[in-house]
C-alpha positions in Angstrom: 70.8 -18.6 68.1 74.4 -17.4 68.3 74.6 -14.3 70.4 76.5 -12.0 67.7 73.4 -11.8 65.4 72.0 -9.9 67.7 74.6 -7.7 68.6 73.5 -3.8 67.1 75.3 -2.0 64.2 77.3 1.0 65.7 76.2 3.1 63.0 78.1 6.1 64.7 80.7 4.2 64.3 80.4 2.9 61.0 79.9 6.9 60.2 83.3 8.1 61.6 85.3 4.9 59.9 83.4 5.9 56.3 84.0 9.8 56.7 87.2 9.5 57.9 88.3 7.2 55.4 87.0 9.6 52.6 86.5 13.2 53.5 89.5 15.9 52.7 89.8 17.7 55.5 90.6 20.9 53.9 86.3 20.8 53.0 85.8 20.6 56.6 86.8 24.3 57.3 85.5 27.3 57.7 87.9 29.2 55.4 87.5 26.9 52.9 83.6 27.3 52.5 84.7 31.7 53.4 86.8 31.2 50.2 83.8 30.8 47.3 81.0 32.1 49.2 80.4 34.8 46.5 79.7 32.1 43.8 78.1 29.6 46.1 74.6 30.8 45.4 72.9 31.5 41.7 69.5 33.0 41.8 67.6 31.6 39.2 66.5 33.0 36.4 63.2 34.7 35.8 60.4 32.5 35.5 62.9 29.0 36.3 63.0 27.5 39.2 65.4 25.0 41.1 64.3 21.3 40.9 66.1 20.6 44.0 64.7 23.4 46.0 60.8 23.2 45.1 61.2 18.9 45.8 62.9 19.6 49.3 60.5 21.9 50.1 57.4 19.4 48.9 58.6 16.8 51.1 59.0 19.0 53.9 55.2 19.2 54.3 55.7 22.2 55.9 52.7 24.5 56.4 52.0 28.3 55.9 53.9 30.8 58.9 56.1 27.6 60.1 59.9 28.5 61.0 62.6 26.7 60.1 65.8 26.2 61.4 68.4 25.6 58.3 71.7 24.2 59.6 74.3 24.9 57.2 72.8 27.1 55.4 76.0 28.5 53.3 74.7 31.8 51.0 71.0 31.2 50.9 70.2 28.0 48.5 67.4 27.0 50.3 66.7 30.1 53.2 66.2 32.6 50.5 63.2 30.9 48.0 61.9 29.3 51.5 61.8 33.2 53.4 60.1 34.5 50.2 57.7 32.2 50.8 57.0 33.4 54.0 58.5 31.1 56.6 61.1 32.8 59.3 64.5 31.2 58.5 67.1 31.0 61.5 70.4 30.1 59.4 73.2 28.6 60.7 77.0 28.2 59.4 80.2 28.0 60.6 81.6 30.2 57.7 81.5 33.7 58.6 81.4 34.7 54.9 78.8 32.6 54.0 76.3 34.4 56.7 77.4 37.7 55.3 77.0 36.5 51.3 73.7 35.3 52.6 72.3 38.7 54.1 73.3 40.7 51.2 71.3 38.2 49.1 68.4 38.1 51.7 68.8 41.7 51.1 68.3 42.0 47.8 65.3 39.6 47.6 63.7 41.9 49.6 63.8 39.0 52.7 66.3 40.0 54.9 63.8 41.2 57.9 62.7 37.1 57.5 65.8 35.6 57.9 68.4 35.5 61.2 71.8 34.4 60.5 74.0 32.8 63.4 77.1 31.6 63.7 77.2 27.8 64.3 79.5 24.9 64.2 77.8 21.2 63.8 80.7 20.0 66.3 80.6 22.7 69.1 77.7 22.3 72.0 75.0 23.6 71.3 73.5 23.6 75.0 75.7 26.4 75.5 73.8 28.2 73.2 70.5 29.8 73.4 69.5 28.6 69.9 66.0 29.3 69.0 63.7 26.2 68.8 62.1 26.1 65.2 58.4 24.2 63.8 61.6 22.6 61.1 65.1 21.8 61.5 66.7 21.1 58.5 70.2 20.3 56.9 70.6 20.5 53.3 73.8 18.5 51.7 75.9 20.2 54.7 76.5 17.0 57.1 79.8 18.4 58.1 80.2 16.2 61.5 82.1 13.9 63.2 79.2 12.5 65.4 76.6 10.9 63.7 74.4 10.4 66.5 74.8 13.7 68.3 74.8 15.5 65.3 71.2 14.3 65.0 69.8 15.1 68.5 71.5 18.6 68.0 69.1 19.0 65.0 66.1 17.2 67.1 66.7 19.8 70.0 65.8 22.9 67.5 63.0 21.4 65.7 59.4 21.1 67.7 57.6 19.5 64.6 59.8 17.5 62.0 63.6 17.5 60.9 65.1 17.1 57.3 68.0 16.0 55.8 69.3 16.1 52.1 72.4 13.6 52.0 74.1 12.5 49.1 73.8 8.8 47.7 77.7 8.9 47.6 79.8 6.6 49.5 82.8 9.3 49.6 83.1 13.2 48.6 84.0 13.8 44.8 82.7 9.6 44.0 80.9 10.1 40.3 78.6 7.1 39.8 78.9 7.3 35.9 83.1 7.2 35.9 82.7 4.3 38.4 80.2 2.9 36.2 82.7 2.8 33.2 85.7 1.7 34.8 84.0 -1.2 36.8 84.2 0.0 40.1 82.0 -1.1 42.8 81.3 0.5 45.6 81.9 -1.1 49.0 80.5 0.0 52.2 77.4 2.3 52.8 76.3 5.5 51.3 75.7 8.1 53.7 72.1 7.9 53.6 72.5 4.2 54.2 73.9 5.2 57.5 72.0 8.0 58.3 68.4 5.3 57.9 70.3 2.8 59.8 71.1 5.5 62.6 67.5 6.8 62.6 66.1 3.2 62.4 67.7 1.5 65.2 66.3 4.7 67.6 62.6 4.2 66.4 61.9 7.4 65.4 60.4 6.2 62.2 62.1 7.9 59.3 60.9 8.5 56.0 63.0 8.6 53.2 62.5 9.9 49.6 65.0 10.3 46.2 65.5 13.9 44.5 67.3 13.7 41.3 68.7 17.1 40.4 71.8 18.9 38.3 74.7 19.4 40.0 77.7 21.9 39.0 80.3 19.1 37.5 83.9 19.8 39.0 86.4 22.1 37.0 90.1 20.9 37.1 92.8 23.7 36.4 94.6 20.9 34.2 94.1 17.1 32.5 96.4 15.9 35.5 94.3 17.7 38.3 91.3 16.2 36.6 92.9 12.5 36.6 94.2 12.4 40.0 90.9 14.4 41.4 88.7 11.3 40.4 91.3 8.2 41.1 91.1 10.0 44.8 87.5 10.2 44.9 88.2 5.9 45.1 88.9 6.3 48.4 89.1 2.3 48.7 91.5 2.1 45.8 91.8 0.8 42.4 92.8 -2.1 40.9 95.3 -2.1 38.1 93.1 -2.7 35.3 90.5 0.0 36.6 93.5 2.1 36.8 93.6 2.0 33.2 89.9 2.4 32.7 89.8 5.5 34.4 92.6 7.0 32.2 90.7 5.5 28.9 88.0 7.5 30.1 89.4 10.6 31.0 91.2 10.9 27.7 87.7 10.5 26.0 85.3 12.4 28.5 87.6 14.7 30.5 87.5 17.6 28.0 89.0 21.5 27.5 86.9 24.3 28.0 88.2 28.3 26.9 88.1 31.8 28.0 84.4 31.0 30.3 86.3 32.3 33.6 84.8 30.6 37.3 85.5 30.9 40.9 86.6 27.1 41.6 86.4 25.8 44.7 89.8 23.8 44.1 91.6 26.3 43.7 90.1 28.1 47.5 88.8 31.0 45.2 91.0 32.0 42.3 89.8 32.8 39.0 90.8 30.3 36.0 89.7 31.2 32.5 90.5 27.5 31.3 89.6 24.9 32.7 89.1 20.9 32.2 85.2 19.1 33.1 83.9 16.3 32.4 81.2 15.7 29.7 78.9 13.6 30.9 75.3 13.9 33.0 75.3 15.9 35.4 72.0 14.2 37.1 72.6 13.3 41.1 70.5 11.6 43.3 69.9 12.9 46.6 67.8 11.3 49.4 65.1 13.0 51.4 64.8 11.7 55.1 62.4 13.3 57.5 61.5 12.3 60.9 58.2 14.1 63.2 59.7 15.3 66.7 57.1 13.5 68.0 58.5 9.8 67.6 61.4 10.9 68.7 62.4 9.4 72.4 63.1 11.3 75.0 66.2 11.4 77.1 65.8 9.9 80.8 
């Protein structure tokens, strides 16, 4: 047997070429996330409920007067439903007005003696920290890191029971499955879950991974143009020609005016628009579930 098929996948590596290759930095900041913190977070309406937030929180498995530690926790989505339930929440972020947006929610929702906020960057070290060592640690769409693999055994080091992830099934930020769909695109490379199971797998901790399909808020462009050149970046490997001309076939049919409705986008870092240009399709996304138990994971000599 040639030696090279058994060399191992550096899927830390293979994490930094993908993110690098598709991730605007400006979404990597603090101050960006600071800039629509007010708007991040919509409590639902009486007698609803978020499909996304009761199927996380199902696949958890997490029992009765467990804590949780919720990296990236932005204004609440998931601290706020899970501290009414009764579970002391620990949330973390690296956006300062985030943790702030998130206590005047807690606040309201008559939670905020439930839920600790702290200041906390995915990429700083957290063994300088005296972080508190939760039953959970989860991260919920917020994989803001460079380092795969330590990014992991940061989450591992406050979690005593399980860890959690909810990553996106996209292969780069801003990719919409149903555009690439009509313009004949095909995706090369691995999703991010791809590479998180591949990480996880190739340390024998056993992962489990599930799917959560759930509405998502569809983008709002300021103009046709922003719209256009918005969704030809989200190609992050490029287009050819042809699907070029696909994409602006579509746009013309799909990528339609809306009036005098008034948002906080986060393209434009927190100005209000009264107009704005959306898409009209489904707004359906798929995210995937992983979980892992502490206890299969091994320990450092």
């Amino acid at each position: 047997m040639d030696d090279r098929s058994m060399e191992r996948i550096d899927w830390n590596m293979l994490w930094k070429e993908v993110n690098n290759s598709s991730r605007n930095s400006r979404n990597t900041t603090s101050q960006f996330w600071d800039s629509f913190a007010d708007t991040y977070w919509k409590k639902p309406k009486e007698g609803e409920a978020d499909e996304y937030t009761e199927q996380f929180y199902d696949y958890m498995g997490i029992e009765q007067g467990e804590t949780i530690f919720d990296m990236g926790c932005a204004s609440g989505v998931l601290a706020i439903p899970y501290a009414q339930r009764g579970h002391e929440v620990f949330a973390a972020d690296y956006s300062p007005r985030m943790l702030q947006v998130l206590m005047e929610n807690a606040e309201e929702e008559g939670v905020a003696d439930m839920i600790h906020p702290i200041l906390l960057d995915w990429n700083e070290d957290w063994d300088a920290r005296e972080l508190p060592v939760c039953d959970f640690a989860i991260a919920s769409r917020s994989l803001i890191f460079d380092d795969l693999t330590s990014s992991l055994k940061k989450l591992e080091s406050v979690a005593s029971r399980r860890i959690c992830l909810g990553a996106w099934d996209l292969p780069s930020q801003g990719f919409d499955r149903y555009v690439a769909k009509a313009i004949g695109y095909e995706r090369p490379g691995l999703a991010t879950h791809s590479i998180i199971m591949g990480e996880l797998l190739s340390r024998d901790v056993c992962p489990e991974m599930f799917t959560i399909k759930s509405p998502f808020r569809l983008a709002r462009y300021e103009s046709f143009e922003a719209g256009l050149e918005s969704l030809k970046d989200s190609f992050t490997f490029g287009l050819t020609e042809r699907q070029e001309e696909l994409l602006k076939e579509y746009c013309a049919e799909h990528l339609v005016f809306k009036h005098g409705e008034g948002f906080i986008s986060s393209h434009r870092d927190g100005q209000e628009l009264k107009d704005y240009w959306q898409l009209d399709h489904s707004n359906m996304s798929t995210i995937a579930f992983i979980r892992w138990d502490k206890a299969f994971v091994p320990r450092t000599v």
